[in-house]
DSSP file (Angstrom, degrees, kcal/mol; ACC not computed):
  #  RESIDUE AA STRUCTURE BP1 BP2  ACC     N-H-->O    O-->H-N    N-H-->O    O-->H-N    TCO  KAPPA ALPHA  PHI   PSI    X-CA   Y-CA   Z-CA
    1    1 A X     >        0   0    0      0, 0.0     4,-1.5     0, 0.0     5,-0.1   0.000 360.0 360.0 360.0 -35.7  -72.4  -53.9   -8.4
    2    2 A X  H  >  +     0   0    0      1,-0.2     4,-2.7     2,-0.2     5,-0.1   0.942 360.0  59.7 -68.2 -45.4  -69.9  -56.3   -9.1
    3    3 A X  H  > S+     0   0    0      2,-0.2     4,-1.1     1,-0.2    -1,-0.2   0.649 103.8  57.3 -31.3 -44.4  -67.2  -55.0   -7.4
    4    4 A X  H >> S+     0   0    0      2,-0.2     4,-1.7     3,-0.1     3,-1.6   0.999 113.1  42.1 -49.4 -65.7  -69.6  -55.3   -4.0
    5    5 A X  H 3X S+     0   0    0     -4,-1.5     4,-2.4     1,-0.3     5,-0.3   0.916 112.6  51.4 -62.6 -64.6  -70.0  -59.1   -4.8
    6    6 A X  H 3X S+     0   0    0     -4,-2.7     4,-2.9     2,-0.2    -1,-0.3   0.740 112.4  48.2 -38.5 -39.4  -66.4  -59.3   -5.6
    7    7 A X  H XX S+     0   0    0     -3,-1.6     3,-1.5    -4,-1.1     4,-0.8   0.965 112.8  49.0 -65.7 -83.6  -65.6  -57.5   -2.1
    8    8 A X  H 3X S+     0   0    0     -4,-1.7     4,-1.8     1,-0.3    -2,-0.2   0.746 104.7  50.9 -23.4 -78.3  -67.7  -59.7   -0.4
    9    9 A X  H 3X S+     0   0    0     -4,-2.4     4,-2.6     2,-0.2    -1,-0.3   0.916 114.1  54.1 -31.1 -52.6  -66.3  -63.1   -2.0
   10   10 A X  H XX>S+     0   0    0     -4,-2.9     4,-1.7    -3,-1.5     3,-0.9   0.963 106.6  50.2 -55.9 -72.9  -62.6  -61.4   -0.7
   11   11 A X  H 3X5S+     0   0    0     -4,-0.8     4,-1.9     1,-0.2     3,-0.3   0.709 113.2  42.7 -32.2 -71.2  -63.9  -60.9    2.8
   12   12 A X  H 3X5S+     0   0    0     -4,-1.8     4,-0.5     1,-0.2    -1,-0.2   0.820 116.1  50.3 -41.7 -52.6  -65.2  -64.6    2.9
   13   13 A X  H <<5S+     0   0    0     -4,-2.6     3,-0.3    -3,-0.9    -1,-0.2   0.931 120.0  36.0 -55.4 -57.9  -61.7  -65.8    1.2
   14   14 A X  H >X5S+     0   0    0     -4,-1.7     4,-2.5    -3,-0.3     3,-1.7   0.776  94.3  94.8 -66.4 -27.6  -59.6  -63.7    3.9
   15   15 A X  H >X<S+     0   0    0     -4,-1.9     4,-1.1    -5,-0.6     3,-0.7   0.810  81.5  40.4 -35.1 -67.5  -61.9  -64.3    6.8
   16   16 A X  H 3< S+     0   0    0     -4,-0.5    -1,-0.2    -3,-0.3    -2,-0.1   0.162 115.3  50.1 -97.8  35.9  -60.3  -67.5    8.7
   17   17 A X  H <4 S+     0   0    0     -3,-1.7    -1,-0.3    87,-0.0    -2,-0.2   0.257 113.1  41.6 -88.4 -10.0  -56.9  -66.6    8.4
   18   18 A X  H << S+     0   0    0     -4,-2.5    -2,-0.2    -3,-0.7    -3,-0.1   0.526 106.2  61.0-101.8  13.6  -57.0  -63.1    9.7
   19   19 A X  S  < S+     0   0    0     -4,-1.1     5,-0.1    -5,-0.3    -3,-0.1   0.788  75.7 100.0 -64.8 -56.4  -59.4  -63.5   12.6
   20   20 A X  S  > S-     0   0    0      1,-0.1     4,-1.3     3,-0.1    -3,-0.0  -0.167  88.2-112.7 -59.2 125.1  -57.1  -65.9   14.4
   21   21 A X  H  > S+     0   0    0      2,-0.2     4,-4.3     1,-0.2    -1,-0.1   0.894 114.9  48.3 -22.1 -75.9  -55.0  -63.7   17.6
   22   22 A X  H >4 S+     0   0    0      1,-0.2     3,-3.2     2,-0.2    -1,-0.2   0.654 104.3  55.2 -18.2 -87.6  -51.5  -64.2   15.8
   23   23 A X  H >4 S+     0   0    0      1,-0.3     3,-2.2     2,-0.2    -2,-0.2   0.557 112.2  46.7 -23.0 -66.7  -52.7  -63.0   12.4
   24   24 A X  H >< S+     0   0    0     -4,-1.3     3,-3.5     1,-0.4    -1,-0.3   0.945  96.5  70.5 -47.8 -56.2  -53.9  -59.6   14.3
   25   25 A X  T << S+     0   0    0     -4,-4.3    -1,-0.4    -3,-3.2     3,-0.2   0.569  79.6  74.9 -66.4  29.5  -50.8  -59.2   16.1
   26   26 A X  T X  S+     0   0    0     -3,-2.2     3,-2.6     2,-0.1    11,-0.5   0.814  76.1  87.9 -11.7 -69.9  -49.2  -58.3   12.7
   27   27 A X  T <  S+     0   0    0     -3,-3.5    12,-0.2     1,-0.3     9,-0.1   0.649  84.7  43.9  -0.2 -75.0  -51.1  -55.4   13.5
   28   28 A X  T 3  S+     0   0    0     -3,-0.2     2,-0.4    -4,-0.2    -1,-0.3  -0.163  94.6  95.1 -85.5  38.4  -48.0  -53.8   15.6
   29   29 A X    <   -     0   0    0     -3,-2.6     9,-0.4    47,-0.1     8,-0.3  -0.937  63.2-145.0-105.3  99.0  -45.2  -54.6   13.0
   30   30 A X        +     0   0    0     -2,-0.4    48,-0.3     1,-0.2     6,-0.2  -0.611  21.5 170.8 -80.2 130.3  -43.9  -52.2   10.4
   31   31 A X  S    S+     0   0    0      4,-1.3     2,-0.5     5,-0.8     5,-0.2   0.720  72.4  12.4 -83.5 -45.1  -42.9  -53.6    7.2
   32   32 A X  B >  S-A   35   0A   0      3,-1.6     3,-8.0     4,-0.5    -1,-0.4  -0.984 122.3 -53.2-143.7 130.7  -42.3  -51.2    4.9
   33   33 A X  T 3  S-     0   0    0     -2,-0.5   114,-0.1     1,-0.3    -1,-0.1   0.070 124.9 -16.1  25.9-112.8  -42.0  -47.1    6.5
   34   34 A X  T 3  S+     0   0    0    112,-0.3     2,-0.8     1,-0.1    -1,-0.3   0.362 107.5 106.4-139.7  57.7  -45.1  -47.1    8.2
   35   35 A X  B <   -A   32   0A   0     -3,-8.0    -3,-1.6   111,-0.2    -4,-1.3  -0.827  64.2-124.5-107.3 115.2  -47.3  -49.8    7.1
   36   36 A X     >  -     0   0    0     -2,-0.8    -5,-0.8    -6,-0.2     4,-0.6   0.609  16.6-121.0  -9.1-175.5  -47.9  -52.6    9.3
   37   37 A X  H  > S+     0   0    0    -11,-0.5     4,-2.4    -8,-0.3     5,-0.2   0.608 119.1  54.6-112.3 -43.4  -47.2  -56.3    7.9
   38   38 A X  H  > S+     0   0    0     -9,-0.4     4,-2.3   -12,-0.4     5,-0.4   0.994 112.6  46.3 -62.1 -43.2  -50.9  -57.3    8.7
   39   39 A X  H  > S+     0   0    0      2,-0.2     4,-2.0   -12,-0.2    -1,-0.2   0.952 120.4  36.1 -55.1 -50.2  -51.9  -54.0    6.2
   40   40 A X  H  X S+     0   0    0     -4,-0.6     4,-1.6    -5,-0.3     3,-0.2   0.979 111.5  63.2 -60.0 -63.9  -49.2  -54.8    3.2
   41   41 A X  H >X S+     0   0    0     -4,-2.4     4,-1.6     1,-0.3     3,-1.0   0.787 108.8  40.1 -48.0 -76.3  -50.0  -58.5    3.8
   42   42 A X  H 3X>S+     0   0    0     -4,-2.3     4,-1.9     1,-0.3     5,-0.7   0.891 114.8  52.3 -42.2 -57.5  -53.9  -57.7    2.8
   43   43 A X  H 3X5S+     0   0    0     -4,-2.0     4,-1.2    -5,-0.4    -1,-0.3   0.865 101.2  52.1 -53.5 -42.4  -53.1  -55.9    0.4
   44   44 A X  H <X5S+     0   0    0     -4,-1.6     4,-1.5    -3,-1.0     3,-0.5   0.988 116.0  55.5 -39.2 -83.6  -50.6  -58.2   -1.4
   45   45 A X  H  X5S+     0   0    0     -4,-1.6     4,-2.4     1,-0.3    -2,-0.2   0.644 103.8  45.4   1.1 -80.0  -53.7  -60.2   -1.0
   46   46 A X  H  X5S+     0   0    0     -4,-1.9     4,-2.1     1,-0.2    -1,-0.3   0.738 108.0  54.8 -78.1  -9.4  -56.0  -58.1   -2.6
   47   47 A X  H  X<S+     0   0    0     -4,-1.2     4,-3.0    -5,-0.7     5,-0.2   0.971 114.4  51.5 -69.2 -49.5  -53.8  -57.3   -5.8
   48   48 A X  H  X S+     0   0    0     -4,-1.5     4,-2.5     2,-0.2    -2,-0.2   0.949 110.2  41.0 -11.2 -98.2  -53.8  -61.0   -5.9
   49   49 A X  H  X S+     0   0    0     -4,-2.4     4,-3.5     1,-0.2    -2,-0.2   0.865 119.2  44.2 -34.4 -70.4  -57.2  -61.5   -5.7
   50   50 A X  H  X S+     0   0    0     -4,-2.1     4,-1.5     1,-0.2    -1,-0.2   0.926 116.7  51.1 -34.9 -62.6  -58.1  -58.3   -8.3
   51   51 A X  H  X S+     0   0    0     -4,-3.0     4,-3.0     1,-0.3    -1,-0.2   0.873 109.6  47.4 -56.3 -53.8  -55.0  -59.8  -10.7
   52   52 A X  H  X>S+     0   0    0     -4,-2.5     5,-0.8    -5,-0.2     4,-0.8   0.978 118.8  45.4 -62.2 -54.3  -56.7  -63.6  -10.6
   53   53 A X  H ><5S+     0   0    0     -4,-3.5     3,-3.5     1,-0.2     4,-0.2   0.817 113.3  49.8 -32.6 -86.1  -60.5  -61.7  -11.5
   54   54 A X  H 3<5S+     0   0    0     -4,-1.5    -2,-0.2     1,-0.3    -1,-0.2   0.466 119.9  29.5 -48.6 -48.1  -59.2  -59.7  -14.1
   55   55 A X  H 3<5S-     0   0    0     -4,-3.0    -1,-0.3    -5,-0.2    -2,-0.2   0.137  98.6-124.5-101.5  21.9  -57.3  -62.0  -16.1
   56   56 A X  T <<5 -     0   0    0     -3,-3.5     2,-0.4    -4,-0.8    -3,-0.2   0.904  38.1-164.5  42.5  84.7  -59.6  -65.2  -15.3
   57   57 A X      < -     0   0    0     -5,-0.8     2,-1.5    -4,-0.2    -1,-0.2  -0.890  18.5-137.7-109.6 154.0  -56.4  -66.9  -14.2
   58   58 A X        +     0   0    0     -2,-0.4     2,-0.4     2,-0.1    -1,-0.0  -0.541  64.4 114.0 -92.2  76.3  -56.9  -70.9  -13.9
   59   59 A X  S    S-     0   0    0     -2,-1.5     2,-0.3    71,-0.1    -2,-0.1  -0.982  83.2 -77.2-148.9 157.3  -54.9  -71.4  -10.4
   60   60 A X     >  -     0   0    0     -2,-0.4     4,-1.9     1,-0.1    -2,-0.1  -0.288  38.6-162.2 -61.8 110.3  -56.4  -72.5   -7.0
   61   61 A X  H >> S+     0   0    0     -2,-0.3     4,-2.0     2,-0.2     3,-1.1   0.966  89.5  51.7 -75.7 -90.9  -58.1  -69.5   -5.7
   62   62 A X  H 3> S+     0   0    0      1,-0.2     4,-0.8     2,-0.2    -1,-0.2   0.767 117.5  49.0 -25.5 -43.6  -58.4  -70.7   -1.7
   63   63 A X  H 3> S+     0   0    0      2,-0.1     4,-1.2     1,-0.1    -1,-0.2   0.946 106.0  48.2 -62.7 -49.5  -54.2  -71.4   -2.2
   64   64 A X  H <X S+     0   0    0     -4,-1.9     4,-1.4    -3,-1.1    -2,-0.2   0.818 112.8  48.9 -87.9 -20.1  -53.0  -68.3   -3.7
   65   65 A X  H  X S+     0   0    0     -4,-2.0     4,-1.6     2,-0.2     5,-0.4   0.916 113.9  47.9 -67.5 -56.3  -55.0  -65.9   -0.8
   66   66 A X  H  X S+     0   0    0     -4,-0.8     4,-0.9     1,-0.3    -2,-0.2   0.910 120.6  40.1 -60.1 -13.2  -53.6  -68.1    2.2
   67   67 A X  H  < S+     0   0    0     -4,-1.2    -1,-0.3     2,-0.1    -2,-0.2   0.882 117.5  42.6 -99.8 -14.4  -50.2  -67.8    0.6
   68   68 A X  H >< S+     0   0    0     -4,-1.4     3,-2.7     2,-0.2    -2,-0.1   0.942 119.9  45.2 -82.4 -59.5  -50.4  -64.5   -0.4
   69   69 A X  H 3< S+     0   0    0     -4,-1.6    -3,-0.1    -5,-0.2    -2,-0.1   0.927 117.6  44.5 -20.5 -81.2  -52.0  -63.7    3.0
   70   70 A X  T >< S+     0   0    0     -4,-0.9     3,-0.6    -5,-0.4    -1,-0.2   0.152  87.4 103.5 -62.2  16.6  -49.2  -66.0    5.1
   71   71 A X  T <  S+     0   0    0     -3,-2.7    -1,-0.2     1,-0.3    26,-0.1  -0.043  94.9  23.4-108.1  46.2  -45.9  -64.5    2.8
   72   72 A X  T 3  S+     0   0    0     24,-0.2     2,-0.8    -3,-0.1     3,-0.4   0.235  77.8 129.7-153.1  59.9  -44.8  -62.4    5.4
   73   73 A X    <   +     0   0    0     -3,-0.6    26,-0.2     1,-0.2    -3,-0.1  -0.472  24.1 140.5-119.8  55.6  -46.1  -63.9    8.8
   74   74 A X        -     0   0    0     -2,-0.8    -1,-0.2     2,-0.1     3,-0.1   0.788  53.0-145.7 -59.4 -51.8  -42.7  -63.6   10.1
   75   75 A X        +     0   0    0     -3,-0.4     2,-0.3     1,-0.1    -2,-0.1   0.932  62.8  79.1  79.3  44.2  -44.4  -62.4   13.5
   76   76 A X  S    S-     0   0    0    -47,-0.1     2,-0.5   -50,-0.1    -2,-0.1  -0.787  86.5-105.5-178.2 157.2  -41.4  -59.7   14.7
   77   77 A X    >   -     0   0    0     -2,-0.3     3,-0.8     1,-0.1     2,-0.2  -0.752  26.1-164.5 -71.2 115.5  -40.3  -56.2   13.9
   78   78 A X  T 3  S+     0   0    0     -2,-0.5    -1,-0.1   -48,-0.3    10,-0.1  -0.150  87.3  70.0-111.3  26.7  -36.9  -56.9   11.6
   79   79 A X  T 3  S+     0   0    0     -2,-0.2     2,-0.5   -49,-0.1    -1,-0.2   0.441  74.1  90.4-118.2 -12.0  -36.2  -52.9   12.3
   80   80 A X  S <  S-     0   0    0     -3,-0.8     5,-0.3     1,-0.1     0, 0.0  -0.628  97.4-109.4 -77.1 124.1  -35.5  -53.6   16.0
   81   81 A X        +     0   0    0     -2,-0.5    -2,-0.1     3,-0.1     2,-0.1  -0.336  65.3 145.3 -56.3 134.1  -31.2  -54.4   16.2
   82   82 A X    >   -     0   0    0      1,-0.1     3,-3.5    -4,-0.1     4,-0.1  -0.434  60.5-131.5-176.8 105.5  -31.5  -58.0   16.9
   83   83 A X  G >  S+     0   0    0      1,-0.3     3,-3.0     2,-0.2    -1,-0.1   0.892 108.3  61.6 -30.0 -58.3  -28.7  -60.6   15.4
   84   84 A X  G 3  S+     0   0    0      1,-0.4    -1,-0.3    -3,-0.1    -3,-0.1   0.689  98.7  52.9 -48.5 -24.6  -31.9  -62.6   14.3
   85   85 A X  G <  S+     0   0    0     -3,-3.5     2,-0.4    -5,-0.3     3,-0.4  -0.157  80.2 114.8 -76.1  23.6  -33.0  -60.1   12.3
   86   86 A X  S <  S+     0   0    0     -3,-3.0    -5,-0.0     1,-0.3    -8,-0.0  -0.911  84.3  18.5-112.3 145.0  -30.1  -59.7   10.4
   87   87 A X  S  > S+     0   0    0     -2,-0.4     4,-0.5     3,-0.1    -1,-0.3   0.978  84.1 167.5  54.1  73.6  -30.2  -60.6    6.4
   88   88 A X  H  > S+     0   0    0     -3,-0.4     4,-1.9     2,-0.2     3,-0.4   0.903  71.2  55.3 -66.7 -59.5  -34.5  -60.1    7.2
   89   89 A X  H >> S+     0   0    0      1,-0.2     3,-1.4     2,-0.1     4,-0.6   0.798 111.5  42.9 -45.6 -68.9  -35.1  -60.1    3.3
   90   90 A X  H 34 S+     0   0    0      1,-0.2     3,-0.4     2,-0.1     4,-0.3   0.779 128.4  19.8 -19.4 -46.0  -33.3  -63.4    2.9
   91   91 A X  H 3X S+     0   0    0     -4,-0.5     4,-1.8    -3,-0.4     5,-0.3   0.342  88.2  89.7-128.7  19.4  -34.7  -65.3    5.7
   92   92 A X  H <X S+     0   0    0     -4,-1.9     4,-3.7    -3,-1.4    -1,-0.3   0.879  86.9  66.6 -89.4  -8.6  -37.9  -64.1    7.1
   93   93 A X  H  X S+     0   0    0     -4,-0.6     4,-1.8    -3,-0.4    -1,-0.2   0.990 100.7  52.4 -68.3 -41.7  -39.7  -66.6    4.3
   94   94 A X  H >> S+     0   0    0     -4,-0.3     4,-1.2     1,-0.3     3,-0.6   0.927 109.9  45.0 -61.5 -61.7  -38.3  -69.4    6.4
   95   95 A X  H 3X S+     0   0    0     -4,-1.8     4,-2.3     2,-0.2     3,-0.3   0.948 113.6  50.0 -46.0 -51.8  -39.8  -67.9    9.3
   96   96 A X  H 3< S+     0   0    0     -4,-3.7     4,-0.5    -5,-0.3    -2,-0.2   0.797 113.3  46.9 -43.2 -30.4  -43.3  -67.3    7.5
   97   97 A X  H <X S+     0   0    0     -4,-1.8     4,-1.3    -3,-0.6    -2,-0.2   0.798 112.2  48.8 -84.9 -48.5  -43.3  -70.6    6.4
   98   98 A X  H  X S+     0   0    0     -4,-1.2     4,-1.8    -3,-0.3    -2,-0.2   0.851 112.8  53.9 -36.1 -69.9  -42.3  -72.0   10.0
   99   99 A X  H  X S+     0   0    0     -4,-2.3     4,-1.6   -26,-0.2     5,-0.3   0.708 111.2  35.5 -61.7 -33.9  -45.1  -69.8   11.5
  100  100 A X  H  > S+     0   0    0     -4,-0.5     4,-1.1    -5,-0.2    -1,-0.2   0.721 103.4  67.1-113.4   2.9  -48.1  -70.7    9.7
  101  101 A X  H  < S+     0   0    0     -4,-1.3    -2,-0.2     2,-0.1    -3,-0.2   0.933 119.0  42.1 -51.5 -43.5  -47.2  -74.9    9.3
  102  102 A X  H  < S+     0   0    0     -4,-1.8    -2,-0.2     1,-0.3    -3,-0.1   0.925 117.8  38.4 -56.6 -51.2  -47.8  -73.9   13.4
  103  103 A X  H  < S+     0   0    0     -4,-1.6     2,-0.4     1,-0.2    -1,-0.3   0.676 119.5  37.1-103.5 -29.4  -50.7  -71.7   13.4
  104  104 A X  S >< S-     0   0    0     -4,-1.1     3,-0.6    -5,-0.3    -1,-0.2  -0.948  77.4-121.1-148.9 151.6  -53.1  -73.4   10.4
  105  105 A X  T 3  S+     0   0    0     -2,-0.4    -3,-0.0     1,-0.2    -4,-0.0  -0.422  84.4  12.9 -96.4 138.3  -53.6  -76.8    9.6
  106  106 A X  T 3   -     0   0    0      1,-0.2     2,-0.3    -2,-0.1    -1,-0.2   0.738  62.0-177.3  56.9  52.8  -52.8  -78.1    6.1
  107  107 A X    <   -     0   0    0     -3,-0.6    -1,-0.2    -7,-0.2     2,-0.2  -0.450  26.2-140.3 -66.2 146.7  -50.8  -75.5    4.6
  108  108 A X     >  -     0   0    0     -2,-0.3     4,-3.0   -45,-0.1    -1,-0.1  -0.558  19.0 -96.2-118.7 157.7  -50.2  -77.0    1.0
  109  109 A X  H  > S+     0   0    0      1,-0.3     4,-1.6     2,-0.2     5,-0.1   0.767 126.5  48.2 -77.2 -15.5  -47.5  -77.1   -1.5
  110  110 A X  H  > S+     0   0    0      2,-0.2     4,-1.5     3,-0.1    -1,-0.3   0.747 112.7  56.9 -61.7 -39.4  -48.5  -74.2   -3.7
  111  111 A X  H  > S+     0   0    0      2,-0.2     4,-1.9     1,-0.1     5,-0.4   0.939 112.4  44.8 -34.3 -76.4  -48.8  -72.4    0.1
  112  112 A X  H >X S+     0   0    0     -4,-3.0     4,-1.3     1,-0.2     3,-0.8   0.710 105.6  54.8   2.7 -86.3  -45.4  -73.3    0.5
  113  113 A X  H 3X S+     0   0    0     -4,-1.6     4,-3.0     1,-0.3     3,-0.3   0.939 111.5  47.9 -57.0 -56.6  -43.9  -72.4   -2.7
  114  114 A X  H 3< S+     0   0    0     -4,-1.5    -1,-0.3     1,-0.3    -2,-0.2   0.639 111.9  44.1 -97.0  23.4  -45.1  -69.1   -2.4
  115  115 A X  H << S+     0   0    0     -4,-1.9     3,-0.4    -3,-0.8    -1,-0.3   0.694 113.6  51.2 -76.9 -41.3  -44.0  -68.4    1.0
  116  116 A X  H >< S+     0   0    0     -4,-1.3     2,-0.8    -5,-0.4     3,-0.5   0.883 121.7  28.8 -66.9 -48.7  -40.9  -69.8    0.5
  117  117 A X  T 3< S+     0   0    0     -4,-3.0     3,-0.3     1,-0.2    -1,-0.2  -0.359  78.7 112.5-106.4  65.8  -40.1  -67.8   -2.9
  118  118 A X  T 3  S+     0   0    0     -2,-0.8    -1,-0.2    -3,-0.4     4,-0.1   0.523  77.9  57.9-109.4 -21.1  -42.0  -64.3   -2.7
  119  119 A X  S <> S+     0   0    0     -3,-0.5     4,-1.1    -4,-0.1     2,-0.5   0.139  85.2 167.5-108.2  46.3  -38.9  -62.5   -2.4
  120  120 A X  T  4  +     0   0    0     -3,-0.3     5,-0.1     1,-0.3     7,-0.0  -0.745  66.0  35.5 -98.2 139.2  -37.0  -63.8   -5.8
  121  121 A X  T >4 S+     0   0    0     -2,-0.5     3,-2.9     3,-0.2    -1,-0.3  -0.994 117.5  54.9 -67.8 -19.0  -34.7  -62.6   -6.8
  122  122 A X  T 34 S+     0   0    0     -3,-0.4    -2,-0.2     1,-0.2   -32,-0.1   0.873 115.2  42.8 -33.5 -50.0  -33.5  -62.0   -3.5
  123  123 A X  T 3< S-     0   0    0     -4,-1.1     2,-0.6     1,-0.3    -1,-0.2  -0.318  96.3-142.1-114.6  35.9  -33.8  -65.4   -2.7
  124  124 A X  S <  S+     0   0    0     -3,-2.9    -1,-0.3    -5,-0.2    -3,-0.2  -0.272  78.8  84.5  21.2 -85.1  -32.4  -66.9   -6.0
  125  125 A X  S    S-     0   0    0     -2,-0.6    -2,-0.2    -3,-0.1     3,-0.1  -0.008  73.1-150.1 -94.1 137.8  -34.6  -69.7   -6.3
  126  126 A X        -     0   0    0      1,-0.1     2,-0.2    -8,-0.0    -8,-0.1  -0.111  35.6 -80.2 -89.7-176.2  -38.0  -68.4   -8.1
  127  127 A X        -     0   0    0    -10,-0.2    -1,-0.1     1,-0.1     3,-0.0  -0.551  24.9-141.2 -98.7 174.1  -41.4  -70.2   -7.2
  128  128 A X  S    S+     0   0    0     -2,-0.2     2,-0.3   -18,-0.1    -1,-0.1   0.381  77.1  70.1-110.3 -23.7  -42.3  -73.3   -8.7
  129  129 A X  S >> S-     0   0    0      1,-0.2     3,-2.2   -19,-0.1     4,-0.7  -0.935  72.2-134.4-139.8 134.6  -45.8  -72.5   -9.1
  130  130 A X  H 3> S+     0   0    0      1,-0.3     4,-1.7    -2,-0.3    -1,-0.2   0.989 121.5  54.7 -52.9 -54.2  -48.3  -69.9  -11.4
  131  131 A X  H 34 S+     0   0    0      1,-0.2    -1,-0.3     2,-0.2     5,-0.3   0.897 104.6  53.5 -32.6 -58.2  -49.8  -69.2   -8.1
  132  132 A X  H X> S+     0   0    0     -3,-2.2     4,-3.8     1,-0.3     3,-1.4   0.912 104.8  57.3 -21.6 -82.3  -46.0  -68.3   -6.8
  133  133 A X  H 3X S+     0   0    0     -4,-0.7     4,-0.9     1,-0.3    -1,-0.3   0.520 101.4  48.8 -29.5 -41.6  -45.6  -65.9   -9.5
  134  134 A X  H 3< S+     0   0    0     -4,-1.7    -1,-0.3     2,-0.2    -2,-0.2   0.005 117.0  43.4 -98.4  15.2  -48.7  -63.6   -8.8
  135  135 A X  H <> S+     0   0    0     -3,-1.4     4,-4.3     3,-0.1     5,-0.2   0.444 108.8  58.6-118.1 -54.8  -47.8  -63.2   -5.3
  136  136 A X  H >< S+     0   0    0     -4,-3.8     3,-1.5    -5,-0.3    -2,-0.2   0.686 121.3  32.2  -7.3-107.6  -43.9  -62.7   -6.3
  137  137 A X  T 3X S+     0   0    0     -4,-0.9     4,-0.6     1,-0.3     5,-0.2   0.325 113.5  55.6 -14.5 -53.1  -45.3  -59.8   -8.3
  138  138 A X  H >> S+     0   0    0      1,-0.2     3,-1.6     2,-0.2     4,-1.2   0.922 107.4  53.3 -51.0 -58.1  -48.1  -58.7   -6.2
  139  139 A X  H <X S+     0   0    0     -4,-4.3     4,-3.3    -3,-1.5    -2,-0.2   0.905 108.4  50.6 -48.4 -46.1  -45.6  -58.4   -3.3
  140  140 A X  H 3> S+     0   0    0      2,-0.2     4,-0.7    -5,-0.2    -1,-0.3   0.575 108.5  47.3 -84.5 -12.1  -43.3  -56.2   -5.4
  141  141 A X  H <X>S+     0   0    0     -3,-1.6     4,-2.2    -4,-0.6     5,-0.6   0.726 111.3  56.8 -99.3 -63.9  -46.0  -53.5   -6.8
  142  142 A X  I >X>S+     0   0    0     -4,-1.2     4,-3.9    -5,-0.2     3,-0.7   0.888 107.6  49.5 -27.3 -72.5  -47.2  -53.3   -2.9
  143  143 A X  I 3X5S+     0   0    0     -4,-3.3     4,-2.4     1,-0.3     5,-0.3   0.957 109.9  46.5 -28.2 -60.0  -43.6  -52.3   -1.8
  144  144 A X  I 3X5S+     0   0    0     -4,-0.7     4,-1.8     1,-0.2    -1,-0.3   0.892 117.8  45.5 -68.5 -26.7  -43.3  -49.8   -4.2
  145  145 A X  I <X5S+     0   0    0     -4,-2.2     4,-2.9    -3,-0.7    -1,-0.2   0.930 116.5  42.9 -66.8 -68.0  -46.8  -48.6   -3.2
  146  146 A X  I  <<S+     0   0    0     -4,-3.9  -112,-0.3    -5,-0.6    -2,-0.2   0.831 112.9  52.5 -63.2 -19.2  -46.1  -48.8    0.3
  147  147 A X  H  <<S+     0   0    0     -4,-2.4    -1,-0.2    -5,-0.5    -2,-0.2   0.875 120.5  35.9 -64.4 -52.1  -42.5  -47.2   -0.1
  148  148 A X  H  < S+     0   0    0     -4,-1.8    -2,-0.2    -5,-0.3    -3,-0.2   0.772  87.8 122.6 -86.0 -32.7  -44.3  -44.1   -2.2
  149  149 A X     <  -     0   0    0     -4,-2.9    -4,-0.0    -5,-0.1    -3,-0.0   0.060  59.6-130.2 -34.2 108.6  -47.4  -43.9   -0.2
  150  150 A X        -     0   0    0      1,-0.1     2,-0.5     0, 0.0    -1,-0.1  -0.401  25.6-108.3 -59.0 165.0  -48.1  -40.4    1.5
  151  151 A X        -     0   0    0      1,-0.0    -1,-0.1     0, 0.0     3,-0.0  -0.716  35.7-123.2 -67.9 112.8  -49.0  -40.2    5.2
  152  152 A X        -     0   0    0     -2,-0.5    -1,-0.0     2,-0.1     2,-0.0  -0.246  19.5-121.6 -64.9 143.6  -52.7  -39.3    5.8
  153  153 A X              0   0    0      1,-0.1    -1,-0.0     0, 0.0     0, 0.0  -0.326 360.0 360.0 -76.1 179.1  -53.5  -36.6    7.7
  154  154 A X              0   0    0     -3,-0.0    -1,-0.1    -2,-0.0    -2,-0.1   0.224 360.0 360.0-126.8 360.0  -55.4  -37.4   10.5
């Protein structure tokens, strides 16, 4: 029973950043083999979300889903040859970060931080902020997930 309520509370959390047109078009972007950015992205999300339940963590709940959400909202395929895409791990947070100051009003400095640092170590300088840290992390067990993942039959 809890687990419903708990779903339920995520859906309400995620709701008005993934509705909005951008967000969606995620959709057609693989990140990692062949799950989408929009798919990992939620999922980062909900490892979040579980991590912050599970250990009663004290850090702003409404912050660490829009950043966890918004840490890869790069908005382009980095597997297409394209000069701009080149050194993607490095610099697509600068893009993420770029892309949702545009697309939603009052992204915050704990958004920020952990858009800007989700890929440390890659990106030498670590986040700033607990919040940071559990998205970091979150990001890095999702890869490996999303790396290892079988393909469903259909």
């Amino acid at each position: 029973m809890k687990e419903s309520i708990f779903n339920f509370e995520f859906i309400k959390l995620i709701r008005p950043i993934i509705q909005k047109e951008n967000y969606k078009l995620m959709k057609k972007y693989i990140h990692h083999k062949n799950i989408s950015t929009y798919r990992h992205s939620i999922k980062v999300c909900y490892l979040v979300y579980l991590h912050v339940k599970k250990h009663n963590s004290n850090v702003d709940l409404n912050s660490i889903i829009r950043g966890a959400l918004l840490h890869d909202y790069y908005l382009y395929d980095w597997h297409h040859k394209d000069k701009s895409h080149s050194l993607h791990g490095y610099k697509h947070p600068k893009f993420s970060l770029i892309n949702a100051t545009k697309d939603y009003q009052n992204i915050n400095n704990i958004e920020k931080d952990i858009i800007k640092h989700h890929m440390f170590p890659l990106t030498i300088i670590p986040p700033k902020t607990k919040e940071g840290w559990i998205v970091s992390w979150c990001d890095k067990k999702a890869s490996i997930s999303d790396y290892f993942r079988k393909k469903r039959s259909k």
